[in-house]
C-alpha positions as CSV (number, residue, x, y, z in Angstrom):
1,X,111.8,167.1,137.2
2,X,110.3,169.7,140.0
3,X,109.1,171.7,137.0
4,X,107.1,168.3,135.4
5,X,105.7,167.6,138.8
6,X,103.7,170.6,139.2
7,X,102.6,170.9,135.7
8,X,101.2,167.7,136.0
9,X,99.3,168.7,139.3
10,X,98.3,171.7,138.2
11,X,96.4,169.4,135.1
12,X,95.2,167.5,137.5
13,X,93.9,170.2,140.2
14,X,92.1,171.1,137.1
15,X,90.6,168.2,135.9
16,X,89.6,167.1,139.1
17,X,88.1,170.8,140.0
18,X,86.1,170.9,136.5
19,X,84.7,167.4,137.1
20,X,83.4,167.8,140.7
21,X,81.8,171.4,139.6
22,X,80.0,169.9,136.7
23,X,78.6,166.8,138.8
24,X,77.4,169.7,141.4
25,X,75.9,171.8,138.7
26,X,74.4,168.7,137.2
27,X,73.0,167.6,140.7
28,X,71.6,171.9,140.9
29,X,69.8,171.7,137.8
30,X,67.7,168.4,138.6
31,X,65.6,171.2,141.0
32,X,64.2,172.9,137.8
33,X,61.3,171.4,135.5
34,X,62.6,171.9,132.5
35,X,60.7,169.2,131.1
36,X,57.4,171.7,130.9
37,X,59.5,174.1,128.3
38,X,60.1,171.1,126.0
39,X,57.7,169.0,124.0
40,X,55.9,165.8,125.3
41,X,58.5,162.3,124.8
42,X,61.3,164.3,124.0
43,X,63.2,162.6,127.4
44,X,66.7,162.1,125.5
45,X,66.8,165.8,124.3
46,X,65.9,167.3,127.7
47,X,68.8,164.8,129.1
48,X,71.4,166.5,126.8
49,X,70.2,170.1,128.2
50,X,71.2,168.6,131.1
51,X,74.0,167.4,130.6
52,X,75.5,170.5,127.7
53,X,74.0,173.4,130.6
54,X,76.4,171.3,133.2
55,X,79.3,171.4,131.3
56,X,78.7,174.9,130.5
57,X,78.2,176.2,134.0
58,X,80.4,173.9,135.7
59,X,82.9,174.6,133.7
60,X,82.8,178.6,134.0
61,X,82.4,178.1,137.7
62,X,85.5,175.9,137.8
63,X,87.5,178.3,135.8
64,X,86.6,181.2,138.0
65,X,87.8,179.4,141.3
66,X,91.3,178.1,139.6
67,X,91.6,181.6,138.4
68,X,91.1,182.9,142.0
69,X,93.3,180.4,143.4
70,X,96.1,181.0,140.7
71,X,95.3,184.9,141.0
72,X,95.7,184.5,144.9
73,X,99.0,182.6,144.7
74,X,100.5,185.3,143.1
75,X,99.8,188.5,145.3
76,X,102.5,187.8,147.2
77,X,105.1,188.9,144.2
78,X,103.0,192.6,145.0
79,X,105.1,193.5,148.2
């Protein structure tokens, strides 16, 4: 049951961790105008720029600190 336990927490580490980077980069990219690069009334397409770059970016950022952490768990099996 040990074995199901830290599956599960591992899935949920990474849900969690994927989340919370996405709302950040979401929160990051309200600084930039990108409004000025799109055409004029086009408010729901620039929303879903928004909200596609988040996901994009917060996702590759989450991956790359689970990685590390995974990657940094394991350097003790070196010595």
């Amino acid at each position: 049951m040990e074995l199901y336990e830290a599956i599960g927490q591992e899935a949920l580490l990474g849900i969690l961790s994927h989340l919370f980077f996405i709302a950040i980069t979401f929160y990051a990219l309200q600084a930039f105008m990108v409004d000025k690069l799109f055409k004029k009334n086009r408010v729901f397409q620039i929303q879903l720029i928004y909200i596609l770059l988040s996901i994009v970016i917060g996702s590759a950022v989450s991956n790359f600190f689970l990685q590390i952490s995974s990657w940094s768990g394991k350097l003790p099996y070196l010595f």
